[in-house]
N, C-alpha and C positions, 0 to 999 in steps of 0.2 A: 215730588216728595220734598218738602222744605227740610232743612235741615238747619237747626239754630244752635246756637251756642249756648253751653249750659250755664244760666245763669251766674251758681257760684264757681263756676270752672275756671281755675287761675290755669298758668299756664305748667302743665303736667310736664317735669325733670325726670329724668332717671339716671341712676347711675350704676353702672355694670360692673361685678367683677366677675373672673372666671379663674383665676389662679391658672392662667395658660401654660406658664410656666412648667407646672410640679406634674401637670399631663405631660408634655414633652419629653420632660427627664425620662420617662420611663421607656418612651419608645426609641427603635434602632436610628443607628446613627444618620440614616440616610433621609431619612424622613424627618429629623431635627433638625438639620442644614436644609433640605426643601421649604418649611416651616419658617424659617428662621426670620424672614422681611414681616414688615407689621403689615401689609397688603395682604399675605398670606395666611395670617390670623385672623382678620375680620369676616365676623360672619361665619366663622368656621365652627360646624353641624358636629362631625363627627371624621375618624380615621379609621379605616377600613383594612386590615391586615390580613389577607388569604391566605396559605400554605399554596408556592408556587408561581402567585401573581404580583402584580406592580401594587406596590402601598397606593390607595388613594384617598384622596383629601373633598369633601360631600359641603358644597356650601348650597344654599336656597334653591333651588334649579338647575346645577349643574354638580358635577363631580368633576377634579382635577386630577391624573397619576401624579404620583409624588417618585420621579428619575425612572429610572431605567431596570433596576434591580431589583430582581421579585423576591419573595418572602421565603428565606428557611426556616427550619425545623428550630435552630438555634435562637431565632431572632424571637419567636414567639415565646419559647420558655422561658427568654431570656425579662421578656416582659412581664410573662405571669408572675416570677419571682419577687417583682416588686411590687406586687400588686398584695392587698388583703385576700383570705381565702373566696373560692368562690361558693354561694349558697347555693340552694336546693336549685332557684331560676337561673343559675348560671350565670351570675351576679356579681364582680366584684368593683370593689374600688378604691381610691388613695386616700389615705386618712385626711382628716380636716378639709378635706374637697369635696364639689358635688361632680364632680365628673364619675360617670360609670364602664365598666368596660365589660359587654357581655362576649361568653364564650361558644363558639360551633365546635362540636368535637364528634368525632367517629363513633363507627360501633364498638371501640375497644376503650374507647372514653377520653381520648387523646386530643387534647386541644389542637384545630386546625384551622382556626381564623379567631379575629377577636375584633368586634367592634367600638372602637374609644370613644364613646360619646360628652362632647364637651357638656360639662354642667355650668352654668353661667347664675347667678344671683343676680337681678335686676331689680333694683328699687324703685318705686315708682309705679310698677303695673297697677298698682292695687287702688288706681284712682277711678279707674274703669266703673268699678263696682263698688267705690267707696260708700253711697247712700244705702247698698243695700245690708250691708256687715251691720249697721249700723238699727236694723230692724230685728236682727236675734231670731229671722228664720231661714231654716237652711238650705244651703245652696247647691247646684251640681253644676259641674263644668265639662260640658263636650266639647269634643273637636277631633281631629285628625292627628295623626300622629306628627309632634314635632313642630306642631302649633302655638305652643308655648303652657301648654294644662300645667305642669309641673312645675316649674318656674313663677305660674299665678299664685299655685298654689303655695306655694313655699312663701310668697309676699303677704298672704292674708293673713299666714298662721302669725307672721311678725308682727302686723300692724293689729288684730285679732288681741294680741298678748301684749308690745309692748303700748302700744296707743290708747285700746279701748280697756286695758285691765282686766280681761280675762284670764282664767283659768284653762288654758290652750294645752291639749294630749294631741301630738303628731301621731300615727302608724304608720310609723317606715318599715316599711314592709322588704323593699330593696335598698336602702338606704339611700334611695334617690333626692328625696327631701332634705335631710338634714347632714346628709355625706356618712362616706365610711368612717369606722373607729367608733370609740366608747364615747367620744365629746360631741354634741352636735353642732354640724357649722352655726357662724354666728348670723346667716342668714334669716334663723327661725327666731331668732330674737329669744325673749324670757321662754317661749312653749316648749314645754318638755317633749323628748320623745321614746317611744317602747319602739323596741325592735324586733323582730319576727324572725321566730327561728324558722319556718318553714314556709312558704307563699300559702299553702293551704291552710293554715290554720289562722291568718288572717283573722277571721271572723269569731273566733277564740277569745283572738288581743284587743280587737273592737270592745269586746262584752268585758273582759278584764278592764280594761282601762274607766270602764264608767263605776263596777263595782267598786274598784278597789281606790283610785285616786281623784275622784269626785269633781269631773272636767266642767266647763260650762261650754267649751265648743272642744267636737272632735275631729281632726283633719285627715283625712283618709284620701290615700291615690290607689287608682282602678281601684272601681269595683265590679267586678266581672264574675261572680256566680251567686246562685239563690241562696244558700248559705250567705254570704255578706248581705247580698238585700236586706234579707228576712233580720241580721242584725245590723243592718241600719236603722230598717222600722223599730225595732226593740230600741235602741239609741233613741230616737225622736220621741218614741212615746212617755218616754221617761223626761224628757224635758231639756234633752239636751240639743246645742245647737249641732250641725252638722256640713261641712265643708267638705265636697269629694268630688272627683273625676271618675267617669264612666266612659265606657267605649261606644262610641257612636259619635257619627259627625252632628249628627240634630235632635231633637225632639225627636221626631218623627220615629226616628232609629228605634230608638227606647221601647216605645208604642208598640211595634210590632214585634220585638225580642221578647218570649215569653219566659226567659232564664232573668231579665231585667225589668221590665213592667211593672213591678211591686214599687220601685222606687217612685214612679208616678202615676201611682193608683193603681195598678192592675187592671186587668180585661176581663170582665166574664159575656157571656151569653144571657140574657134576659130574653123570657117568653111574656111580651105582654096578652092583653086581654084585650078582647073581639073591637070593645069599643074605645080603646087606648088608642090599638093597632086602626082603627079609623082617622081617628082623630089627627093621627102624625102621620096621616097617609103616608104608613108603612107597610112592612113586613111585619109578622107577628112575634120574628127572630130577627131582636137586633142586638148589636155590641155595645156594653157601655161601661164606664168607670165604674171599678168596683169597692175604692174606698177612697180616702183622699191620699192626695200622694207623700211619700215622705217626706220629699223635697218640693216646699210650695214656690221656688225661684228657682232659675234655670238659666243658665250663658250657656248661648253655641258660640264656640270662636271661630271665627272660618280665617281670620291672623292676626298676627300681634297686636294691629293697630285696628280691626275693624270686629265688633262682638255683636251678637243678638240677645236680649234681652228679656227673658218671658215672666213676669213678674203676678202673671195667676197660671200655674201650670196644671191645675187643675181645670180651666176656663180652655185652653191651650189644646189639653187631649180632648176634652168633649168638643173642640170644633171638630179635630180631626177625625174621631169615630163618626162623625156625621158629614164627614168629608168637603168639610169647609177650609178652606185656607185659615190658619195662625194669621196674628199679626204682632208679630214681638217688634220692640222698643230695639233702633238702631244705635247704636254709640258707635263712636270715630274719634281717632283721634289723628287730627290733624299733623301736618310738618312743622308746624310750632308748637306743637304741644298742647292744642286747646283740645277739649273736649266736645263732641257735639254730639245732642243725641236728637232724635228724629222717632216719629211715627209715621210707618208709609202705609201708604194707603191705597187699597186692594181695588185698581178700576173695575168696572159693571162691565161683563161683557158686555160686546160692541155685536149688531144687528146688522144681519143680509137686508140689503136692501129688498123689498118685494117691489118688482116691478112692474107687477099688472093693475089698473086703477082697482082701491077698492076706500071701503069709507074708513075712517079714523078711528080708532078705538080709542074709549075714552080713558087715559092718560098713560095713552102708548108712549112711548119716549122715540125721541127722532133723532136722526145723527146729524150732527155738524162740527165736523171737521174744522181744525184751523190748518192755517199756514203749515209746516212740516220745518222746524227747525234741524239745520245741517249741525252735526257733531263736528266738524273742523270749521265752521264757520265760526272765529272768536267773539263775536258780537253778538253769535244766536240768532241774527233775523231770520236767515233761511229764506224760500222763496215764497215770493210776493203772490196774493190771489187775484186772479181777475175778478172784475166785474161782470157780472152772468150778462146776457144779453135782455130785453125789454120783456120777450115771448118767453124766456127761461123759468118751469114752474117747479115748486121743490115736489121732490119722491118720498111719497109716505114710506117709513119704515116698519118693518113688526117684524115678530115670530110669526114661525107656522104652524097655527092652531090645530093641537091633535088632542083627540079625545080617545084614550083610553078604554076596552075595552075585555075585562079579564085580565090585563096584566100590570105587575107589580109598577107603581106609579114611583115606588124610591128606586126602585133599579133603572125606572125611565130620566129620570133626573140627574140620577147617577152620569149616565152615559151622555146628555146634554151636558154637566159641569166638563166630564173629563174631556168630551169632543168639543167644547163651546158650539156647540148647534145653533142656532138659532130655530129652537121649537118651544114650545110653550103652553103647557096641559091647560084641560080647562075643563070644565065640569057638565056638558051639556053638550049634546052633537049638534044642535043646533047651535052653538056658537064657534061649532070647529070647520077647519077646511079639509080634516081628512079625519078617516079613523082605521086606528089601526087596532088587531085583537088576536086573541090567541085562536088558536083553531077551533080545541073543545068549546072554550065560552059563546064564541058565533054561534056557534049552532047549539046551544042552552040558552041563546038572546034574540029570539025572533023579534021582536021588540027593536032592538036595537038597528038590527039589518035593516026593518019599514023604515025606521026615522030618519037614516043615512041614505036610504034611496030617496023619500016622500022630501030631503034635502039636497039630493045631486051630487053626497059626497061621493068619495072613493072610499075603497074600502082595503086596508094592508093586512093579511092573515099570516102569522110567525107562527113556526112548526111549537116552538119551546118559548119559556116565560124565562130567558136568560139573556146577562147583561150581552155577549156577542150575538147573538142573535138579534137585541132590540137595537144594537147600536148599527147594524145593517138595517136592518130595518128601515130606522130613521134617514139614515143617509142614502137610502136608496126613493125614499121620499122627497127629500130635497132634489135630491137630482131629477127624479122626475117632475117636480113643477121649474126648475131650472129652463127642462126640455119644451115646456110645454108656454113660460109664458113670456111674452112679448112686451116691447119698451113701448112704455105710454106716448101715443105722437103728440103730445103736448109738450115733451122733453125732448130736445134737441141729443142725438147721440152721443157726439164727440160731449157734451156737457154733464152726460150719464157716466161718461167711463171717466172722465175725469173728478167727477167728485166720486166714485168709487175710489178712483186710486188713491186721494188722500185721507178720505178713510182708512183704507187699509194699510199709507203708511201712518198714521197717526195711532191706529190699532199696534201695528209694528211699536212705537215708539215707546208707548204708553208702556209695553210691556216689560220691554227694556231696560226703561230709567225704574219701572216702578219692583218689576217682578225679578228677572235674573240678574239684574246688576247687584242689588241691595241685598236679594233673599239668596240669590245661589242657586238657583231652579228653573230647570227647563219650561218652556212655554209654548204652548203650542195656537195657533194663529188661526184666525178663520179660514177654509175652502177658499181659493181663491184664482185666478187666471195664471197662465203661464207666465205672461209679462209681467204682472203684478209681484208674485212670487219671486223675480229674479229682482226685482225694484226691494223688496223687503230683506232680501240675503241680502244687498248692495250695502243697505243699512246697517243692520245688525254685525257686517264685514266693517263700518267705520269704528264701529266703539269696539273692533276686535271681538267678536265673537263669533261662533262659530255656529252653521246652521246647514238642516236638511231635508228632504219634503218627503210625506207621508199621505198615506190616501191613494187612491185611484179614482179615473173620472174625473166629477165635476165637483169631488172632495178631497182632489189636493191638497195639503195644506204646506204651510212653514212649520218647522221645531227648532226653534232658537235655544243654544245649550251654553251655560255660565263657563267663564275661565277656566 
């Protein structure tokens, strides 16, 4: 996957404030002296205060105790006192700051821990997605808690308002965005902001703010019930732009939440018609987009510095109901500040060698392996290939031709993308090497049984037309021509397993650079040998990742899982 530098990409600043300070003040005295070194500040998430336990201090990956001495009764009311009241979500915070500090309380209602979450203003985010603000269609921003959503957020609505001259309405709903008090911080720049008496009525202040003060973009955090969808939609269709965070680390997420789906198109059921349902050799019941979505752009942040890009989200959910891999637009931003954005690209699975002679199909694809470049190797060459010897002849590659027989050919497909099989449908038993069928149908296809005899196939009978069932099936098909066929004596042995195993690490690698490292998504590897399998964990253990086999028999495989 290349990755280039964005042309007009100058070198991306930021500059941070967090008023570290005016948080501090309010907390006990022990945890201000722990605090107190500038080592000690950086990077600091949040402050943890239990009733009973040791303060502690939560940076990127680890948490720190802050001394020795756990938390009274006194120390926390002692905090809340300074604090603004807290709201319906158990919300409050210090005036002119974005820091929040949410409350745990008992069954009697008694505050008995509080979370201090530093709120930090960072200038400069907003280069990320600068090109797309700039198109006036609206956007959503997912990701994981703590990833920086709010923080984006809060950059857009400024450069939104003071940059591009809009008309900019915040809904601080928690007063996360623009801080506590009646002034909003000056991180939101010229954008106004409404505040929310209550988290649930949210979707109230969305619809107020379009009637009553005439926005051209509205900036909203979480959206998290059909109520806000339903007036997001209302928002968009009226003509306004719209900027918001939703819960879910990806796309994907979205997709399958039927409380969220509206915001990128919705889900129904569609029954096509006899000859549709041919035509897409499908089912007659399939899932599809049911209108377009509210927000036709879309960032998953997986961290501050690395974003995903989907810039037709409508294009995006229809792979996925059809259970195609997305391919969103990669941005990065480098240790100097350059911007880099990338399109990667989704390799073709990779093909079981067949290893009994048979003739070529015309424009079967073949495998050729390169070299296997080492990840600690700085120079990348990796190791060198021999030269075959004079008698050395290449090994045709293919799928195993199965022909279908009564059963659903998208469910069979299905079970090839998510297994990567190597099988491959075809339309004629006379062009298959096996056939596999449902019970009832066999025996409603005399027809079909002579032709598969009057050709020497085999013949595979599944109780039920379901995806576990066909995905045994299948794999119990491979394994059987596994058992059954023999290395062409034209290919020297030790020359077969070695260009298998570069295949298989090349397979390995491909998937690595292209699939979990960039998208964040487990992958899972062809069937493969014991030895081969420990060669591929070897691998996937240099770039740090973690992995582990699945399958039984002669379809073991590798499952490579992202950081």
């Amino acid at each position: 996957m290349a990755s280039t530098p964005q042309p007009d990409a100058a070198i991306n600043t930021q500059r941070i404030t967090d008023d570290l300070d005016r948080l501090l003040e309010v907390l006990p005295q022990g945890v201000q002296a722990a605090l107190r070194e500038p080592q000690a500040r950086d990077q600091l998430l949040e402050v943890v205060l239990d009733l009973g336990r040791v303060p502690e201090a939560r940076y990127p990956g680890r948490a720190v105790p802050l001394g020795d001495a756990v938390v009274e009764r006194q120390d926390l009311a002692s905090v809340v006192q300074q604090l603004g009241s807290f709201g319906g979500d158990n919300r409050a915070g210090i005036e002119r700051t974005l820091h929040r500090i949410s409350a745990i309380r008992n069954r009697t209602g008694d505050v008995v821990g509080l979370t201090c979450r530093v709120g930090r203003a960072v200038f400069g985010t907003v280069a990320m997605v600068r090109d797309l603000m700039d198109s006036g269609q609206s956007l959503l921003l997912m990701g994981r808690p703590g990833v920086g959503k709010t923080t984006a957020l809060r950059e857009i609505a400024r450069v939104l308002a003071d940059d591009l001259g809009k008309r900019v309405v915040v809904i601080d709903t928690s007063n996360e965005i623009a801080g506590d008090g009646d002034i909003p911080h000056p991180a939101i720049g010229r954008a106004r902001r409404m505040q929310v008496a209550r988290p649930e009525l949210q979707h109230q202040v969305m619809i107020e703010a379009v009637e009553n003060h005439m926005p051209e973009v509205i900036v909203i955090d979480e959206i998290g019930t059909e109520l806000e969808a339903q007036a997001a939609r209302t928002i968009a269709e009226r003509g306004v732009m719209l900027v918001a965070t939703a819960h879910g680390n990806e796309l994907a997420n979205l997709v399958k939440n039927p409380t969220l789906s509206d915001l990128v198109g919705g889900i129904e059921s569609v029954t096509l018609g006899d000859e549709e349902a041919r035509r897409r050799r499908s089912q007659k019941t399939v899932l599809e987009r049911a209108a377009e979505p509210t927000f036709p752009l879309a960032v998953e942040m997986h961290n501050r510095h690395r974003w995903l890009v989907h810039r037709d989200v409508a294009r995006t959910v229809d792979l996925l109901l059809r259970g195609q891999l997305p391919r969103p637009q990669v941005r990065q931003l480098d240790e100097d500040g350059h911007l880099h954005c990338s399109e990667p690209q989704i390799p073709a699975p990779t093909r079981e060698p067949v290893v009994r002679p048979r003739a070529p199909r015309p424009g079967a694809p073949t495998l050729a392996p390169r070299p296997l470049p080492d990840p600690s190797d700085p120079k990348g060459k990796g190791p060198q290939e021999e030269e075959a010897g004079p008698t050395a002849a290449p090994i045709e590659v293919g799928p195993l031709q199965l022909f279908s027989a009564g059963l659903s050919e998208q469910l069979i497909e299905q079970a090839i993308r998510s297994r990567r099989l190597p099988v491959q449908l075809v339309g004629e038993v006379e062009q298959a090497d096996v056939v596999m069928a449902g019970r009832q149908r066999l025996g409603q296809s005399p027809e079909i049984r002579r032709r598969a005899k009057d050709a020497g196939l085999p013949i595979l009978v599944i109780k039920a037309d379901t995806l576990p069932q066909i995905q045994r099936g299948l794999e119990r098909l491979l394994q059987r021509r596994s058992d059954e066929e023999t290395l062409p004596q034209a290919a020297p042995q030790a020359s077969v397993q070695r260009d298998d195993a570069l295949g298989a690490m090349e397979e390995c690698r491909l998937a690595v650079e292209q699939l979990v490292i960039p998208q964040g998504q487990p992958v899972e590897l062809l069937p493969r040998s014991a030895a081969i399998r420990r060669m591929q964990a070897e691998l996937a253990a240099r770039y740090r990742l973690a992995s582990a086999e699945f399958g039984s028999g002669n379809q073991q495989r590798l499952r490579i899982f992202p950081r």
